[in-house]
Every structure is written in structure tokens, then in C-alpha cells.
MIDO-809658 format. One record per residue (C-alpha): x, y, z; residue number from 1; residue in three letters. Coordinates in steps of 0.05 Angstrom, whole numbers, plus 5000, padded with zeros to 4 digits. Layout:
% residues N
REC     X     Y     Z  resi  resn
REC     X     Y     Z   NUM   ALA
...
//
This chain:
% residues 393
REC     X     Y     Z  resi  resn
REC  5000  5000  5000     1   UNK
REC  5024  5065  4978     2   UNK
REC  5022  5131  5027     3   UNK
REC  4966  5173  5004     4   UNK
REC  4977  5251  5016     5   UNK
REC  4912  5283  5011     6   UNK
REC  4907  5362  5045     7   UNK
REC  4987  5348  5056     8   UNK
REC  4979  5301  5106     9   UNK
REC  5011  5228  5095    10   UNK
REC  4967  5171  5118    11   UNK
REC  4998  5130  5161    12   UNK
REC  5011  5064  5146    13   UNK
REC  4973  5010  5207    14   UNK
REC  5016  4956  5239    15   UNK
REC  4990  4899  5278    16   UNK
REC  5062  4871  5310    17   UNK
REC  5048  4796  5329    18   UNK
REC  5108  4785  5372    19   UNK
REC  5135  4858  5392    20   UNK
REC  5181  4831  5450    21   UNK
REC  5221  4792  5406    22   UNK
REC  5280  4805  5372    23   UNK
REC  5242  4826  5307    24   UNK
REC  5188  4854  5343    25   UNK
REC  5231  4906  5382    26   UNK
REC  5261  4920  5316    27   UNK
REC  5205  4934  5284    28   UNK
REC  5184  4985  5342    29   UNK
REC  5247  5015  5330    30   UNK
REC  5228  5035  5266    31   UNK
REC  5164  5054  5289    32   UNK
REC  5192  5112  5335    33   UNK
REC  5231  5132  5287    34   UNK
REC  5176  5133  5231    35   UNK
REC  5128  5165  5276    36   UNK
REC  5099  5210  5216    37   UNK
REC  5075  5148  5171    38   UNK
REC  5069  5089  5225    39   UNK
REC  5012  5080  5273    40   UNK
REC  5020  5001  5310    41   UNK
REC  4939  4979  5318    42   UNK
REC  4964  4906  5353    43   UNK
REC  5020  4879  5398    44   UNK
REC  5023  4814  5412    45   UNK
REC  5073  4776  5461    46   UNK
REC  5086  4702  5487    47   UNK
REC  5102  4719  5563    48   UNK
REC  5137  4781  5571    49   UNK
REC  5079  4815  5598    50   UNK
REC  5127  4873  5626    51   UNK
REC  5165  4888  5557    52   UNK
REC  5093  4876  5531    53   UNK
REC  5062  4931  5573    54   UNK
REC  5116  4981  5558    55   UNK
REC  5117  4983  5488    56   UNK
REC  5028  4989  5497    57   UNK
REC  5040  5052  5539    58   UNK
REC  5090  5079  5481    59   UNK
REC  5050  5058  5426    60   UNK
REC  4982  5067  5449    61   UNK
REC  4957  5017  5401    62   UNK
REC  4885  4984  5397    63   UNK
REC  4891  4916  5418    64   UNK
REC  4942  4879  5463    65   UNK
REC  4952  4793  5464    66   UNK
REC  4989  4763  5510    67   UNK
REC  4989  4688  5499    68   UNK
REC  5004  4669  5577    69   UNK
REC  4926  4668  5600    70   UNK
REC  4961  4665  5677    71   UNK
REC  4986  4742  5657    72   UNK
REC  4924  4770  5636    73   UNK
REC  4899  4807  5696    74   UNK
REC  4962  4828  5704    75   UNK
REC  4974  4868  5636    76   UNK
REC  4893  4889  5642    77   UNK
REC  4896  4919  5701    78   UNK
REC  4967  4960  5693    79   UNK
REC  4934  4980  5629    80   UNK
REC  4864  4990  5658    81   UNK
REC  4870  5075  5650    82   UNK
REC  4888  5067  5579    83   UNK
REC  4840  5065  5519    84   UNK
REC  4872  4999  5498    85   UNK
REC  4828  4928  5498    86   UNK
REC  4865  4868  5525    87   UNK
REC  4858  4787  5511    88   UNK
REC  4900  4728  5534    89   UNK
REC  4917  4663  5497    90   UNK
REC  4934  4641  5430    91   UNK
REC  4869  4638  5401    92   UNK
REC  4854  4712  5421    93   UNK
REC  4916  4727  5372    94   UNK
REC  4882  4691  5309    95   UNK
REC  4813  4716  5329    96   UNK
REC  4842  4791  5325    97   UNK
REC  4864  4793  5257    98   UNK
REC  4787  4792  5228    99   UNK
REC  4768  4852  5273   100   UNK
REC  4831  4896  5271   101   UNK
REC  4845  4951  5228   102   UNK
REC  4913  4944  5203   103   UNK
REC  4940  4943  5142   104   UNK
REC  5005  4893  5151   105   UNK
REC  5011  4846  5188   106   UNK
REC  5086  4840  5211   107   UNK
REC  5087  4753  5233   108   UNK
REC  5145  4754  5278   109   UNK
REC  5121  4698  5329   110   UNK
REC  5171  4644  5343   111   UNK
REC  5155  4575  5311   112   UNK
REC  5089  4538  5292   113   UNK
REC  5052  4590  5337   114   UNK
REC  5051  4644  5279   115   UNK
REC  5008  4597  5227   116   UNK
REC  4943  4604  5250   117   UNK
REC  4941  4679  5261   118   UNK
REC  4970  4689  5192   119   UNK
REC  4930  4646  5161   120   UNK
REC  4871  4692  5191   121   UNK
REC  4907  4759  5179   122   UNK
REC  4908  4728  5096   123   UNK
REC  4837  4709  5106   124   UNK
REC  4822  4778  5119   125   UNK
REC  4865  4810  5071   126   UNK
REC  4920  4847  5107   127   UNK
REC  4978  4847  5070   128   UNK
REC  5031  4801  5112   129   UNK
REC  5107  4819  5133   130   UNK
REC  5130  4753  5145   131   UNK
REC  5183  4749  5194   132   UNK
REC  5162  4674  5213   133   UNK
REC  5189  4626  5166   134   UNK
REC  5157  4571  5202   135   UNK
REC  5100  4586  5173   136   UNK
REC  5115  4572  5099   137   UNK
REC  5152  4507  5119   138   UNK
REC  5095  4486  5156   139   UNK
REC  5042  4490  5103   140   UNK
REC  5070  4531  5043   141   UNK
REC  5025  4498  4990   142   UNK
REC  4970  4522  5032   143   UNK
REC  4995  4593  5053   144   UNK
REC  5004  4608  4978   145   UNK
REC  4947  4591  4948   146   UNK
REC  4901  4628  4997   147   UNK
REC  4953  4688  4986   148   UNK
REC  4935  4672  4907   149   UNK
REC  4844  4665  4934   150   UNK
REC  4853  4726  4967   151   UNK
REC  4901  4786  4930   152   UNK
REC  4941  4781  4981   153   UNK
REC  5026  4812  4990   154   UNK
REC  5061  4765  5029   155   UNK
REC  5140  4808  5038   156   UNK
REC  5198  4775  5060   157   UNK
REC  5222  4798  5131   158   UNK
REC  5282  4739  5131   159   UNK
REC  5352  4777  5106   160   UNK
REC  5366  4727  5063   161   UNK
REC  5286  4724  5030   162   UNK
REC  5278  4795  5029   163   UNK
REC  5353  4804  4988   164   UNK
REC  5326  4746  4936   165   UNK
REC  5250  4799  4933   166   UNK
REC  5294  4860  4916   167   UNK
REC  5339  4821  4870   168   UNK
REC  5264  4792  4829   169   UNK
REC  5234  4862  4838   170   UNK
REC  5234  4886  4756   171   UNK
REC  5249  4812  4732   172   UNK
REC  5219  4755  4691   173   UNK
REC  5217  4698  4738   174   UNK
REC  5215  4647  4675   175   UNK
REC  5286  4673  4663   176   UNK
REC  5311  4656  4734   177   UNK
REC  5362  4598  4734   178   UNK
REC  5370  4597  4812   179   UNK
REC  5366  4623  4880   180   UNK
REC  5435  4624  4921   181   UNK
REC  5419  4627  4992   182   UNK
REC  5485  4652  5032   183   UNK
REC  5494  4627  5109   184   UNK
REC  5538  4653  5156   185   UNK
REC  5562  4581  5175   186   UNK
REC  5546  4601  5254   187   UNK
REC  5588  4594  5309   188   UNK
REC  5612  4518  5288   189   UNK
REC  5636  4535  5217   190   UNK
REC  5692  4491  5195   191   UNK
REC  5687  4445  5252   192   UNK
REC  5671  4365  5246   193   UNK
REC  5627  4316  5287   194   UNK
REC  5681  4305  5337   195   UNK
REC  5681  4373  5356   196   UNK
REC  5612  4381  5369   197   UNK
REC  5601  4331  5414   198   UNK
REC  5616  4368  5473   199   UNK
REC  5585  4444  5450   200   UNK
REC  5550  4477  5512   201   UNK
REC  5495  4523  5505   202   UNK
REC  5524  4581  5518   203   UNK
REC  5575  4568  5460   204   UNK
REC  5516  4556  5408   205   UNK
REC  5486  4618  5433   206   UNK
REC  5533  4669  5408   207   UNK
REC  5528  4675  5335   208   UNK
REC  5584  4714  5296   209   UNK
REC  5551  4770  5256   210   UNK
REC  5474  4767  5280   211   UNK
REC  5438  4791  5350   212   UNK
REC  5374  4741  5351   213   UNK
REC  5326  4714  5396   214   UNK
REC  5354  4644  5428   215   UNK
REC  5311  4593  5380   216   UNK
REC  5332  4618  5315   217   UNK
REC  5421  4624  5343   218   UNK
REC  5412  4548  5363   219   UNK
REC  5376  4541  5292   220   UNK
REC  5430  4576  5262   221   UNK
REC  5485  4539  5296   222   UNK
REC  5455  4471  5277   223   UNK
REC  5443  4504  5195   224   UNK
REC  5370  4481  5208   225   UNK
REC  5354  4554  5204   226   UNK
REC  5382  4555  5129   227   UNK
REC  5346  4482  5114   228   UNK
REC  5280  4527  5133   229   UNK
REC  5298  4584  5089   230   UNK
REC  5312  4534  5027   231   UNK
REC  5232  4510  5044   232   UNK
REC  5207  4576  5052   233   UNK
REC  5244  4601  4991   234   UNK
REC  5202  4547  4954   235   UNK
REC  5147  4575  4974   236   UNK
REC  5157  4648  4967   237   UNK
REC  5195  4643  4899   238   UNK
REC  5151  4584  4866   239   UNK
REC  5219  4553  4840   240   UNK
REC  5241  4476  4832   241   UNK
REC  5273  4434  4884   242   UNK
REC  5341  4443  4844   243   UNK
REC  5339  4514  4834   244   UNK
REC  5359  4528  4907   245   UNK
REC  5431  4530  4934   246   UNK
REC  5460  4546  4996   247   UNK
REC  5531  4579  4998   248   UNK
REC  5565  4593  5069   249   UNK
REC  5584  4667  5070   250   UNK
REC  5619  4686  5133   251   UNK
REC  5625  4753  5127   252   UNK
REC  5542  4755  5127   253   UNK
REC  5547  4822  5076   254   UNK
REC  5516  4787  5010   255   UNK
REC  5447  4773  5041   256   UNK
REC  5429  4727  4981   257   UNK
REC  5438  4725  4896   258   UNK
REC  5402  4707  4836   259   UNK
REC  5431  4677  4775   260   UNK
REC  5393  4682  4717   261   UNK
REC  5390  4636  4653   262   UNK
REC  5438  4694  4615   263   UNK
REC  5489  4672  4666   264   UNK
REC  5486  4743  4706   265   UNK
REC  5484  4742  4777   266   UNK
REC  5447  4799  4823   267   UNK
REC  5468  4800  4900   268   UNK
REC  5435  4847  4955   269   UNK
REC  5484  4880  5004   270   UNK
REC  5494  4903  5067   271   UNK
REC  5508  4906  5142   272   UNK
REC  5481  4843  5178   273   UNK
REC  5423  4888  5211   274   UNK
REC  5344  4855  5206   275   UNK
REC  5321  4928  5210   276   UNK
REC  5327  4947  5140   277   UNK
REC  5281  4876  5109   278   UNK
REC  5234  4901  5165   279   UNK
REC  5232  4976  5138   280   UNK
REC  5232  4940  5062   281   UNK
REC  5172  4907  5075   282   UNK
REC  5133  4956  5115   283   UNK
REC  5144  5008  5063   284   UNK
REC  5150  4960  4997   285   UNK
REC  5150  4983  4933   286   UNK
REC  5172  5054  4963   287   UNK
REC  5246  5060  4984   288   UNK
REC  5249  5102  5041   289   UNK
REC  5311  5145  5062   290   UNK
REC  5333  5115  5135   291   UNK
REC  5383  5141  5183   292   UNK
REC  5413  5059  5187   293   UNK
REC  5490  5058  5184   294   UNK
REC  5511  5053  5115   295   UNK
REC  5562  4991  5089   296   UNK
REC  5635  5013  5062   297   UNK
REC  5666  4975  5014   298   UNK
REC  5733  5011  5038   299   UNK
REC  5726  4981  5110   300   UNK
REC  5712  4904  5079   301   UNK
REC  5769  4873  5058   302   UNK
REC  5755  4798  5036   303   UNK
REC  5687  4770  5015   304   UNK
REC  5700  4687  5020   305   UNK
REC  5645  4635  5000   306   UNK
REC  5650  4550  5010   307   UNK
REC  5606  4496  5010   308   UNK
REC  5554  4478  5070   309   UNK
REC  5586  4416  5106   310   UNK
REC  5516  4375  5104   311   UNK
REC  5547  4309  5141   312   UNK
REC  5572  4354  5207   313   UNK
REC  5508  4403  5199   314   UNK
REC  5462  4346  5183   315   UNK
REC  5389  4397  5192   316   UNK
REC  5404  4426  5131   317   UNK
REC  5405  4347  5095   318   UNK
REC  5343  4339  5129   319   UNK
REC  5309  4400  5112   320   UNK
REC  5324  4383  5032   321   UNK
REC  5293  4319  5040   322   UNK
REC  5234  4341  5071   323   UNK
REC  5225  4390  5017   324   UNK
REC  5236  4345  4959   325   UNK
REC  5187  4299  4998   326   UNK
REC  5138  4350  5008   327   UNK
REC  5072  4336  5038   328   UNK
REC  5082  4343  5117   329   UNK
REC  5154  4319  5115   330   UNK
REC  5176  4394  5136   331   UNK
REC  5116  4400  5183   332   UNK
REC  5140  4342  5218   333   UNK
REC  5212  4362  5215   334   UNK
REC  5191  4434  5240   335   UNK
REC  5154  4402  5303   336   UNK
REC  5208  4352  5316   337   UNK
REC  5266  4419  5317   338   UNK
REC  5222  4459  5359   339   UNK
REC  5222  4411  5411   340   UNK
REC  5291  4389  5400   341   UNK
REC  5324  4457  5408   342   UNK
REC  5281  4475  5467   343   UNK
REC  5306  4411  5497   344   UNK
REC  5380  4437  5484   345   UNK
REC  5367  4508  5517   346   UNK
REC  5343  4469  5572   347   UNK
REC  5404  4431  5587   348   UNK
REC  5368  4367  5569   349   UNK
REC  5399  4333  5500   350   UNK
REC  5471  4344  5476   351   UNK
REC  5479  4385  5412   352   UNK
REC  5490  4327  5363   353   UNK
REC  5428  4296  5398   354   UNK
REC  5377  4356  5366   355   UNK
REC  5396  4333  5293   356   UNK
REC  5388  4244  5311   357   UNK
REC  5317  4258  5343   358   UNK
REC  5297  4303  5286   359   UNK
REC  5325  4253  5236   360   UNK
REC  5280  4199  5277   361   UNK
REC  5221  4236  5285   362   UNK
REC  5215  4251  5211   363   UNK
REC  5218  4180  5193   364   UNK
REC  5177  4155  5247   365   UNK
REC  5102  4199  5237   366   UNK
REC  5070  4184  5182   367   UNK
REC  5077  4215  5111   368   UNK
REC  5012  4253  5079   369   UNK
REC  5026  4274  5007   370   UNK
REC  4968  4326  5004   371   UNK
REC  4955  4345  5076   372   UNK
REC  4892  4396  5092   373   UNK
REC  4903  4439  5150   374   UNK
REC  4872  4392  5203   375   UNK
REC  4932  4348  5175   376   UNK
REC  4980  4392  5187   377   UNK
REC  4957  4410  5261   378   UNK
REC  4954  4331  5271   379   UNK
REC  5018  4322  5242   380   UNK
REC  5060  4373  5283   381   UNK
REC  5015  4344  5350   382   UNK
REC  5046  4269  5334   383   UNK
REC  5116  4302  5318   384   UNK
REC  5119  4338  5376   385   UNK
REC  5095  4278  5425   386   UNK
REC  5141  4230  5391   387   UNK
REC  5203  4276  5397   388   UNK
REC  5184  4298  5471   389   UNK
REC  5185  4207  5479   390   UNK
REC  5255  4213  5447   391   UNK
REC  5291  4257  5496   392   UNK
REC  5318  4227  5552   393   UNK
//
């Protein structure tokens, strides 16, 4: 949606933020302060940081306020009681918004399977959706898609890497597009083998190299699933082949993604490893608007160095191809099985190497559905979940 000026006055762009205490979601807010003038938030939504949650609503003054954790409720209600702001608890509350709200986008930036169904309702009611939950598209992409397709709906990329391959397409005849090069930082374990990751503690997986990101998606990225997701979602967003996606291990995290084309050219986005410029993309998509963002100098980067993912150390991203050439609710089953997995991990519960085995397990064990409905897929990632939880020990 363009800005409309009518009598000079801009009309502001309305953002419901499903997950504003999150990495993304903060982010997002960020840009909101700053963008005062053409941003008004109408929804924030949190998991259980009703105090972050509550902060940001007395900033923001928005409409609405979820917070998933029904036993916080009262608690965010009445601290907010003297403000013209209506508040719900639970998940539910957080799909059930999205037909009553006002905004325009929908910025997805829940952690995990929790961001389908509200997105899924946001499309229904045709918001135009800022993904920032890949989950979402590995989860059911074949469904997401189409009712983006039923209903006119914009689904942007909020993923670096996904947003870099939109900019790169913007302006260009997908039949002439050869493939999709998805870069990857390598994470905190680039270069190292098996043996050297039996050991890994928690707090080593936790500190990624280039990016600041919410606990879930550093152990994803330490492990590569998080790229094996972005190959699925790319899919999905891009409507390419199996084979036209490839993953290339870029540590200096400064080419966000290319695109080769059948000519043979190549087209790379650029720039500092900082998720606030996708976010400002998207919210303001097709528009380019001038930020105040630190700018990237080629004079201060001296070496640009690609290799090959090592997919028999980092064995997610293996699994994540095969679930996509599979299709059906192979990555739905995957997804559930990694969610579990990793929480298990933060929780001092499985060894590192363990998160790949029970994933591996998991997605052979529940049974394969080549054309899954949604009821499927909420089945599906029920059984994956229970079987994984059976697996950890």
C-alpha cells in the first residue's frame, strides 16, 4: 500500500506487530519511533513478557494487546486499565484479532508453529503480511500460497536472506531465473567436524558471529536448520524447483542472498548484517524510504569468502532438503520435531548432536501425507511433537 497525501497530510501506514518483544518485534518498534509520521501500530502481541509487553502498549498506544500466557492477563489488564487499549489472553485471542483489527500489515514475527494460524487469519482477511516467521511457509506453504493467490494478498519477505532474493526479482521475469543462492553465515561451528561438536555447551551455540537474535533461531543457526528452513520457505515464496535452490556459506554475512539468471548474470543484495532494513523493506514496499541505518563501506571490507555447507557435520540442513523434495508434511513434521529438540537443548536436556538424531528419527517415524489439509498439518505437528518429547531422555 502506497502513502496517500491528501490536504498534505501522509496517511499513516497500520501495523499489527504479532510478537513485539522479540527480537524482530523490538526491531520493528524501532522503526516505528523513528517513523512516527507514517506508522501507527493497531496490535502487539507477546508470548510471556507481559512487562516488555506493557511498555511498548504505553508507548505505542495501540488498539489491541495479546498476551498468549492466560496466567498474565489480569496482570497486563489491570496495569493497562486507564488506557484506551482492549486486552485478551491466549493464543486463540491472537488469530481471532486479525478479522476485527484495522491494520493494514501484518508483521508475523512469532517464534515457531505458533505464527500459522494467526496468519493464516490475517490472509483470510486481507492484510497484507510481513513475514518474519518462516515457520510458517515450511509448515504448510502449498496452503499459505494459494490462499495468498484466493485472496490478492502481499506476502514480503522479513528473513535477510528472502527479502535480498525479493529485491533482487523486483523488475524481473521469473521464467528467466536459473536459481536462488541462499548465503549462510556458517554460525558459530563453521569449519568444525562431528568430533568437535560433541561436547558444544549452550552458551557456545548461543553466540552467533555477525547476527543479535532471539535464542531459537542462534541454536537454529548453529545447527544450519535455520538455512534448511529458508531453502523451504524460499520454495514457497519464489515458486521455484527443488534444484533451483543452493545454499553457499558466507561468513562475512554482507551478501544477504543472489540470483543467477539463465543469461548467466548474477544479482546480490548488500549490506550490514542488521534485520532492520528487510523490516523497513517490507513495511514500506515498493517505496524505498531514506533511513538514518549505518551505511556499508566497501573501503572498511576487505575479503568476501564463499564454500560449500558441510551437510554430514550440519546434518538439519540434509534433512530439511529431504523434507522439501518429499513434500507433503515431511517439513511439518521436521519443524515440530526441531522445535522441541532445540528447546530441549536450551534446557540443558539433549547434547547438541542429539537435536539433529531425534529430528532425523522423528521425521521417519510419523507418518507421511502427500496432500495434507490443515487439520493434517495441526495433527501432524501434535504426533511430531509427542514423539520427539518420547525421544529425549
Amino acid at each position: 500500500m502506497h502513502n496517500i497525501i491528501m490536504n498534505s497530510e501522509i496517511i499513516k501506514k497500520k501495523i499489527a506487530i504479532l510478537g513485539s518483544t522479540g527480537s524482530i518485534g523490538t526491531q520493528a518498534l524501532e522503526i516505528a519511533r523513528e517513523q512516527s509520521d507514517r506508522i501507527e501500530i493497531e496490535v502487539l502481541t507477546a508470548n510471556s513478557n507481559a512487562d516488555l509487553l506493557i511498555k511498548q502498549a504505553l508507548e505505542f498506544k495501540p488498539n489491541h494487546v495479546v498476551i498468549a500466557d492466560e496466567s498474565k492477563y489480569l496482570y497486563v489488564k489491570e496495569t493497562l486499565i486507564n488506557e484506551d487499549i482492549k486486552v485478551f489472553a491466549g493464543s486463540k485471542a491472537i488469530a481471532d484479532l486479525m478479522e476485527i483489527t484495522s491494520a493494514d500489515i501484518v508483521l508475523t514475527a512469532m517464534v515457531g508453529y505458533s505464527g500459522l494460524l494467526p496468519t493464516i487469519k490475517a490472509i483470510e482477511n486481507k492484510k497484507k503480511i510481513a513475514l518474519a516467521n518462516k515457520e510458517t511457509l515450511v509448515v504448510a506453504g502449498e496452503l499459505i500460497t494459494a490462499l495468498c493467490a484466493e485472496h490478492k494478498v502481499d506476502l514480503i519477505p522479513v528473513d535477510s536472506e528472502h527479502s535480498a532474493i525479493f529485491q533482487c526479482l523486483v523488475g524481473e521475469n521469473l521464467n528467466t531465473l536459473d536459481k536462488i543462492i541462499l548465503t549462510a553465515s556458517g554460525g558459530p561451528f563453521r569449519g568444525k567436524k562431528r568430533d568437535d561438536l560433541l561436547k558444544i555447551t549452550k552458551k557456545e551455540a548461543l553466540k552467533h558471529p555477525n547476527w543479535s537474535m532471539g535464542a531459537k533461531i542462534t541454536i537454529d543457526s548453529a545447527t544450519l536448520m535455520n538455512k534448511g528452513l529458508e531453502v523451504i520457505e524460499a520454495k514457497w515464496l519464489f515458486g521455484v524447483d527443488n534444484n533451483k535452490i543452493e545454499v553457499l556459506v558466507h561468513p562475512q554475512s554482507i551478501i544477504h542472498s543472489m540470483v543467477e539468471f539463465n543469461d548467466g548474470s548474477i544479482k546480490a543484495q548488500m549490506g550490514l548484517p542488521d534485520m532492520k532494513l528487510p523490516i523497513h523493506y517490507a513495511f514500506f514496499y515498493p517505496e524505498r524510504t531514506k533511513t538514518a541505518f549505518k551505511r556499508m563501506s566497501f573501503k572498511e571490507i576487505n575479503t568476501l569468502t564463499f564454500e560449500e555447507p558441510d551437510l554430514e557435520t550440519f546434518r538439519n540442513l540434509g534433512l530439511a532438503y529431504e523434507a522439501m523434495k518429499m513434500g507433503g508434511n515431511k517439513a511439518c513434521i521436521l519443524n515440530a520435531a526441531n522445535e522441541i529438540t532445540v528447546e530441549a537443548f536450551l534446557q540443558d536436556k539433549i547434547k547438541f548432536l542429539h537435536i539433529a538424531e531425534i529430528n532425523e528419527t522423528t521425521m521417519n517415524k510419523v507418518a507421511f501425507i502427500k496432500k495434507p489439509t490443515l487439520n493434517d498439518y495441526i495433527d501432524s505437528n501434535k504426533e511430531a511433537r509427542e514423539l520427539a518429547q518420547s525421544l529425549i531422555k
